[in-house]
N, C-alpha and C positions, 0 to 999 in steps of 0.2 A: 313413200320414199322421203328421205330426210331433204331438206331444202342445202340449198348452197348460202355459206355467209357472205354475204355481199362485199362485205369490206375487207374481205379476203381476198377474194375475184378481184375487187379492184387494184390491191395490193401487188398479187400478182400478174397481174395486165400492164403494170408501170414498171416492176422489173423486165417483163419481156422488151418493152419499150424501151426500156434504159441500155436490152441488151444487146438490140439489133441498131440501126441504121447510125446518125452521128453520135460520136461518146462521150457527148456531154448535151442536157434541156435543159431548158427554162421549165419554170414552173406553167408560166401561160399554154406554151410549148405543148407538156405535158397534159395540162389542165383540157385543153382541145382535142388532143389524139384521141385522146379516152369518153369525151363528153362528160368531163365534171367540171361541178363550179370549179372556181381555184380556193375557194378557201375546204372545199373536200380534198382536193387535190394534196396542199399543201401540208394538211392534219395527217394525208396518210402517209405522205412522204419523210413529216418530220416524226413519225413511228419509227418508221424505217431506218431513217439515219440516227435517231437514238439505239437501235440495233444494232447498227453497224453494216445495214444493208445496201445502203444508201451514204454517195459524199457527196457535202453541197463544196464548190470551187468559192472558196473566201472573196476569189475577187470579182468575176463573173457571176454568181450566184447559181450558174447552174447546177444541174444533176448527174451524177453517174451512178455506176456501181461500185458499192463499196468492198471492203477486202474481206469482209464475215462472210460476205455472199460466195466472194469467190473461194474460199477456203471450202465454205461445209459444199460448193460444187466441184473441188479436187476430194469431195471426200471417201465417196466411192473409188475415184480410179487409184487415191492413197493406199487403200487397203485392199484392193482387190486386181485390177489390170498393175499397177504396180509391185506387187509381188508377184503376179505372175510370172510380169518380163525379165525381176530381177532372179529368176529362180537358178537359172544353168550359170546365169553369173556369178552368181553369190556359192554358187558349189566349187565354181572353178577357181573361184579368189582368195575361200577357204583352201582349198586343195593346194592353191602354190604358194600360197604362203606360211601354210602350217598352223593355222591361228583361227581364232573365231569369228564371225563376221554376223554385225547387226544392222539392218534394216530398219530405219526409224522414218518417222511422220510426224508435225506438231500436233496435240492433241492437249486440248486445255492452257496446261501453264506448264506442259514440260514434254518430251520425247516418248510416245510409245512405240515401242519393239513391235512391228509386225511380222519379221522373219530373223528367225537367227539358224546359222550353220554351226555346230560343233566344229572344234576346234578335230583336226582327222587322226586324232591317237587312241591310245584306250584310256585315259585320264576320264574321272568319273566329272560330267558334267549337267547342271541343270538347265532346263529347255527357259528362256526369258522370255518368251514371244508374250505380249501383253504386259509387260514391265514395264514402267517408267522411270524416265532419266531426267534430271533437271537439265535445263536450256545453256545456264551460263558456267557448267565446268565439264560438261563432256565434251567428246570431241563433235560430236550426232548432232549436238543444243547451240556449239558452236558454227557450226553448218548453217544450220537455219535459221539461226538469230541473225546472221549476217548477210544473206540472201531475200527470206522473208521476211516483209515489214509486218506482218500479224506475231510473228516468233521474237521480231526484235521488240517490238514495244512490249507482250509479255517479258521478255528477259528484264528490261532495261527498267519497266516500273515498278518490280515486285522486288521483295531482299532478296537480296543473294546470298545465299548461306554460304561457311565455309567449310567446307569438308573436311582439307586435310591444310598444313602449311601452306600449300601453294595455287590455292584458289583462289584467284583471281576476283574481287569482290567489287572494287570501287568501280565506280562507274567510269569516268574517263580511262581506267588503265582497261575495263572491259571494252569499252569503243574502240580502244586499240585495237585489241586482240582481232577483233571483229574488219576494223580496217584492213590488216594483218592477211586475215581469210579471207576475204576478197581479194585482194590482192596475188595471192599465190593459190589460191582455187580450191583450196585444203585448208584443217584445223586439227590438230593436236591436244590432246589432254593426257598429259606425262603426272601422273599422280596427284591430277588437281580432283579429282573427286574416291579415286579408291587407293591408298595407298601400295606400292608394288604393279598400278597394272597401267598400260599405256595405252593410247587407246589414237588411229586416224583416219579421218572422214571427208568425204568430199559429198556436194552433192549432185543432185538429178534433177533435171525438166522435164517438163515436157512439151508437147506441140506446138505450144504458145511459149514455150522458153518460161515456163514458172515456177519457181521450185516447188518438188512436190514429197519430196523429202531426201534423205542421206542414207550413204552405205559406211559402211567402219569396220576397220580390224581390229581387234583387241585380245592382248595377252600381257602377259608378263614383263617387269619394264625391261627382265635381261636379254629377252628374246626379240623386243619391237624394237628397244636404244638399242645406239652403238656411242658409246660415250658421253651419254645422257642426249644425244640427238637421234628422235625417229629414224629408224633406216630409210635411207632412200627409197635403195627397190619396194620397199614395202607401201610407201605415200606413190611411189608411181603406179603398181598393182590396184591401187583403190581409187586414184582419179580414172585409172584408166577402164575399172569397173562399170563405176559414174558414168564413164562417156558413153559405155556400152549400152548401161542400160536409158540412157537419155533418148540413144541413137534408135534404140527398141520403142520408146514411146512419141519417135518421131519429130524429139528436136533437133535434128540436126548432127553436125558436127559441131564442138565446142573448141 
């Protein structure tokens, strides 16, 4: 039988530690619970928070869990108990709005599609599920960038390409936008990344209230504007998606 690597064991013995009882240690702290010197201690943890598994508190010194960690552990219920929940949703949100609806989750440096609904006509459409979208001109990228702090620093440190005229590039006028989305709970993207097509998203928590990703409508800008501004009913159909299926993974009411 293959042995156990130790300094994996241990590795993962300080995340559980970090995960249960107070939410932030010391090194000493830690260095005790586990029976390691502190300078083993401290070699395995500064691993860790070079990962991004691991945050040390700048001013306190101490430890918690970092946002990598929590990411790839929504990463399962991203792609799997979350499409689930949103399944009868995303049918029915397609269905009264007449339009297409994508299902997104961060994944690397930009939005992967895990569910999408055709749009309910006979118009000949391709299935996206496994697509990717950039962060800083959909409406999906705009969701998350503005909710998740793993989504906003990919946005915020990489270039931003421009797609069409009216994508949104610099950075302060993106912090905006982002303010924007927070603010009214929803994000728009009216021709900033495909010319002709408009696109609006809100997102989803879960139990812990975290985002765990974003739902969106999208079609054509004559059929989603009305006067170059998103239809109403159509931005309240999709937060109200959102709440539905938040309410399904047991955050609550928002």
């Amino acid at each position: 039988m293959a042995k156990n690597i130790q300094s994996l064991e241990r590795a993962a013995a300080m995340l559980r530690l970090l995960a249960g009882g107070e939410r932030r240690l010391g090194l000493s702290d830690i260095a005790s619970s586990l029976g390691l010197a502190k300078g083993t201690a401290h070699g395995i943890l500064r691993t860790l928070q070079a990962e991004g598994f691991v945050e040390q508190d700048p001013a306190s010194g101490r430890y918690q869990l970092g946002a990598e960690l929590l990411r790839l552990g929504n990463s399962y219920l991203d792609v799997h108990e979350l499409r689930a929940r949103a399944l009868v949703w995303t049918d029915d949100l397609a269905r009264s709005s007449g339009e297409s609806v994508h299902l997104g989750v961060l994944h690397q440096h930009g939005v992967l599609v895990i569910h999408h609904v055709f749009r309910p006509d006979d118009s000949r459409q391709v299935l996206e599920v496994g697509a990717m979208q950039p962060l800083h001109s959909t409406a999906l990228g705009k969701v998350l960038s503005a909710y998740d702090p793993v989504a906003h620093s990919e946005a915020v440190e990489v270039e931003r390409k421009a797609f069409t005229a009216r994508t949104v590039t610099a950075l302060e006028d993106f912090e905006e936008l982002l303010d924007l989305t927070r603010a009214r709970g929803w994000a728009a993207d009216v021709e900033e990344t495909w010319e002709g097509v408009a696109s609006v998203a809100a997102p989803i928590h879960d139990r812990r209230r975290m985002p765990v990703g974003a739902v969106a409508i999208t079609g054509a800008v004559e059929r989603v504007c009305d006067a170059g501004e998103l239809r109403s009913e159509l931005v309240a159909a999709v937060r109200e998606c959102a709440r539905a299926v938040s309410r399904d993974l047991g955050a609550g009411r928002f």
